[in-house]
PyMOL commands that place a pseudoatom at each C-alpha (Angstrom):
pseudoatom trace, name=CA, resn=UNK, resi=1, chain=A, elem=C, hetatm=0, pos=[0.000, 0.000, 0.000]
pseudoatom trace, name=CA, resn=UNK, resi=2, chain=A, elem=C, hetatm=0, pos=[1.322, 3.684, -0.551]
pseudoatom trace, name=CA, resn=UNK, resi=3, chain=A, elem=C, hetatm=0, pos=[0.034, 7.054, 0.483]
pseudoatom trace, name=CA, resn=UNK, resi=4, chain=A, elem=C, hetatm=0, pos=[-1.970, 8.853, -2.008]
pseudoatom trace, name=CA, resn=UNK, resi=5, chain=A, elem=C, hetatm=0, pos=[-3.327, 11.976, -0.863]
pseudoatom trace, name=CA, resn=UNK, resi=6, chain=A, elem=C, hetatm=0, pos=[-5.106, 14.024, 2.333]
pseudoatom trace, name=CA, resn=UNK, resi=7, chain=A, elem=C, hetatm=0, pos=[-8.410, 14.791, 1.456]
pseudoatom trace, name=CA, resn=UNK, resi=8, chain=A, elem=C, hetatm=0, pos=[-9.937, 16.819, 4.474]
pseudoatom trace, name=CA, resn=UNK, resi=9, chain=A, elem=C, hetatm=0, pos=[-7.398, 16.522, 6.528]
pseudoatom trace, name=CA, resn=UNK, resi=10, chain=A, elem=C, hetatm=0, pos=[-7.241, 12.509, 5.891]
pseudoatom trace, name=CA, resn=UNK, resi=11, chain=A, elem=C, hetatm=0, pos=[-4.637, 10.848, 4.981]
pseudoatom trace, name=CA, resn=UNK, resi=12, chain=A, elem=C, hetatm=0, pos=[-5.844, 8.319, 1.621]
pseudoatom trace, name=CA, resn=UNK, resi=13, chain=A, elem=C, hetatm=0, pos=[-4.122, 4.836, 1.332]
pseudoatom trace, name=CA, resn=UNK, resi=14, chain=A, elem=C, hetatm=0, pos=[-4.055, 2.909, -2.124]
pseudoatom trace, name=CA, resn=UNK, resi=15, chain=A, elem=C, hetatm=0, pos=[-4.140, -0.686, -2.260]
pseudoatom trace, name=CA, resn=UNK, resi=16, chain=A, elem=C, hetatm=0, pos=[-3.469, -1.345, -6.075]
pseudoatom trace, name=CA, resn=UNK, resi=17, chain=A, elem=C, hetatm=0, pos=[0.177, -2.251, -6.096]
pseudoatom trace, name=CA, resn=UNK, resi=18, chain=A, elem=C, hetatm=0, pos=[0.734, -1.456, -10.497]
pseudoatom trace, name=CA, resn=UNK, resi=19, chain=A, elem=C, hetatm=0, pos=[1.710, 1.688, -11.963]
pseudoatom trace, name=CA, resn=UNK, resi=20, chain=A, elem=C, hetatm=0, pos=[-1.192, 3.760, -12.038]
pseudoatom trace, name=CA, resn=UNK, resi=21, chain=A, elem=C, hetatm=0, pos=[-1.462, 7.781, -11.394]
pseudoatom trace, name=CA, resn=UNK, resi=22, chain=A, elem=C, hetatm=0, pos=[-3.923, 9.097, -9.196]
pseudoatom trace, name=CA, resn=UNK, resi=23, chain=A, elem=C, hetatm=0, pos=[-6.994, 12.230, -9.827]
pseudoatom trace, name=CA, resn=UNK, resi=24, chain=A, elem=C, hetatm=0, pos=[-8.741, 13.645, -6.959]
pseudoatom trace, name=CA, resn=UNK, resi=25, chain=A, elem=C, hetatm=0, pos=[-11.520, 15.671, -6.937]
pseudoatom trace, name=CA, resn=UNK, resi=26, chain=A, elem=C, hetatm=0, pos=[-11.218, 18.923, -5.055]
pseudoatom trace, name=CA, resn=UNK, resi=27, chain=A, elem=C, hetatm=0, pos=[-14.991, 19.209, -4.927]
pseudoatom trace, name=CA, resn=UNK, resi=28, chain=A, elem=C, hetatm=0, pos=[-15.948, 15.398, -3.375]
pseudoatom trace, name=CA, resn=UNK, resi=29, chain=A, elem=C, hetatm=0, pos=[-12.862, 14.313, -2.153]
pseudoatom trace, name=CA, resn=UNK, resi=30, chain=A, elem=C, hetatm=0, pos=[-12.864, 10.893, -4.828]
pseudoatom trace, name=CA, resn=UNK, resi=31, chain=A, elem=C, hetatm=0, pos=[-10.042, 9.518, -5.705]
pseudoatom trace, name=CA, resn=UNK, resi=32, chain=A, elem=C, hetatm=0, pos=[-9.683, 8.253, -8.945]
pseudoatom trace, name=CA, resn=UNK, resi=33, chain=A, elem=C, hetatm=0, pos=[-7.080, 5.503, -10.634]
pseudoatom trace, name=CA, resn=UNK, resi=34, chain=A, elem=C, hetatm=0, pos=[-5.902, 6.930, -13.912]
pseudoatom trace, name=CA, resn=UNK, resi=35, chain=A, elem=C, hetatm=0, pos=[-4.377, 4.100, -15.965]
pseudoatom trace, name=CA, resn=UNK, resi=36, chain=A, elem=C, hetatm=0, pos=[-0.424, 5.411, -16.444]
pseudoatom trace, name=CA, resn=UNK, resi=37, chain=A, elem=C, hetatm=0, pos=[1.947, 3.028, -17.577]
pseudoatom trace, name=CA, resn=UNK, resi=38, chain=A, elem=C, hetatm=0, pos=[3.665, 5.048, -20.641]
pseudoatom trace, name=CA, resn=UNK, resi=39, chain=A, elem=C, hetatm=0, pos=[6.936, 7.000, -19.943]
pseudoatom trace, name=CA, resn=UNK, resi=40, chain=A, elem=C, hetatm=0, pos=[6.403, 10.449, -19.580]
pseudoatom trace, name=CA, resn=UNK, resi=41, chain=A, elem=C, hetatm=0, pos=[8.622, 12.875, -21.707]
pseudoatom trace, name=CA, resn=UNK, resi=42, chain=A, elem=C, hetatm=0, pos=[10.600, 14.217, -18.765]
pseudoatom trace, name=CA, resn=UNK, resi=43, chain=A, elem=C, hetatm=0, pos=[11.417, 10.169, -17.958]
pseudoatom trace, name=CA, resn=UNK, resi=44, chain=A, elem=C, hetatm=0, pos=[12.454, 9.620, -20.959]
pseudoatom trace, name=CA, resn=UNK, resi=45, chain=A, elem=C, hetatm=0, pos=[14.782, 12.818, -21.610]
pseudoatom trace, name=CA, resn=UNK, resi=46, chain=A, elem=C, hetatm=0, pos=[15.973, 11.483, -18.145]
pseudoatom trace, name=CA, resn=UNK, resi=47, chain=A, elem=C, hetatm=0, pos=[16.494, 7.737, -19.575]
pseudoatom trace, name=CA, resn=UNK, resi=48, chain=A, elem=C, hetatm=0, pos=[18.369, 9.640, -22.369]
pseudoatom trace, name=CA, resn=UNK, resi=49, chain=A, elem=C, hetatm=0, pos=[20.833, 11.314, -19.897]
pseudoatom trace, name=CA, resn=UNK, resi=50, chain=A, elem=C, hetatm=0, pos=[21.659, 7.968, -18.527]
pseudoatom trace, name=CA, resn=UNK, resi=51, chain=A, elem=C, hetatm=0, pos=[19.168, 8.421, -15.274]
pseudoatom trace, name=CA, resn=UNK, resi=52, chain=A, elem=C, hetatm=0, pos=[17.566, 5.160, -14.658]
pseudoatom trace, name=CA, resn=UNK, resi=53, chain=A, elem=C, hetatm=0, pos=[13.935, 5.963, -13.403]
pseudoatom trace, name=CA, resn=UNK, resi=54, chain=A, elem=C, hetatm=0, pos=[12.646, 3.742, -10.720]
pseudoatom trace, name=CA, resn=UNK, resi=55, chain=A, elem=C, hetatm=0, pos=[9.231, 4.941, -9.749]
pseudoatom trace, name=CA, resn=UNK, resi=56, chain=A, elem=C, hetatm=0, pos=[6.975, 8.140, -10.154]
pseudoatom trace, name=CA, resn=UNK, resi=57, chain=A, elem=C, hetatm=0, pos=[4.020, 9.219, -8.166]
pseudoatom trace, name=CA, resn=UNK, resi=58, chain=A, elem=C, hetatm=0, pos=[1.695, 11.156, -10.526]
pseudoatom trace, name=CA, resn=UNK, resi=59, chain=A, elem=C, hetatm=0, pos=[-1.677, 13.160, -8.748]
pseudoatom trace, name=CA, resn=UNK, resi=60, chain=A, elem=C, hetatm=0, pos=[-3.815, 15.144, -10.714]
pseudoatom trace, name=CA, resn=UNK, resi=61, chain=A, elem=C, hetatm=0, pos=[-6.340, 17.385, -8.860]
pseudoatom trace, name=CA, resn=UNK, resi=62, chain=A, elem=C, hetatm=0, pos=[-9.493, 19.424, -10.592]
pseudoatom trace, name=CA, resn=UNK, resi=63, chain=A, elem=C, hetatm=0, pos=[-13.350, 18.560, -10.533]
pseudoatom trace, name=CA, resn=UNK, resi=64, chain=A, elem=C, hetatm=0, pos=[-14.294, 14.789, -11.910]
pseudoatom trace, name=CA, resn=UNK, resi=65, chain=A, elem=C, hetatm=0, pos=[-17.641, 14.847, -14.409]
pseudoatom trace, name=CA, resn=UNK, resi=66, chain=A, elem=C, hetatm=0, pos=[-19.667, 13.719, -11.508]
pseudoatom trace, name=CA, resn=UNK, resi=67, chain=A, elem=C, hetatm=0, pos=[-19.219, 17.425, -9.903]
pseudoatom trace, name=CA, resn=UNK, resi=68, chain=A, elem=C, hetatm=0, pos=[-18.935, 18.969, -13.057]
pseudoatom trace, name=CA, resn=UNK, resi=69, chain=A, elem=C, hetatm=0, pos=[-22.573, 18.257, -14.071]
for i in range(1, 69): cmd.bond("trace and resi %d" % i, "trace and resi %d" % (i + 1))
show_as sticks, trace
zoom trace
């Protein structure tokens, strides 16, 4: 398990172990699994340099379409 977020003052807790980023909803407090698995273009500039990436933790926040409608 790893630590995703606080949301109200609580701390959030994910139990899906694969890459995956994370969106949370500043309006609901949701958290959402974003599927994530390609390199990002600052990994792989850092690939090219010779860095060897080992993990990311990626956390979009905004409003999901529930709250939007």
């Amino acid at each position: 398990m790893r630590y995703v977020a606080t949301v109200d003052g609580e701390e959030r807790i994910d139990g899906r172990t694969d890459p995956h980023a994370h969106f949370v909803c500043n309006k609901c407090g949701r958290i959402y699994d974003v599927e994530d698995t390609k390199p990002t273009a600052a990994e792989t500039a850092l690939m090219g340099d010779g860095f060897s990436v080992e993990s990311r933790s990626v956390t979009y926040y905004g409003v999901c379409g529930k709250c939007c409608k």
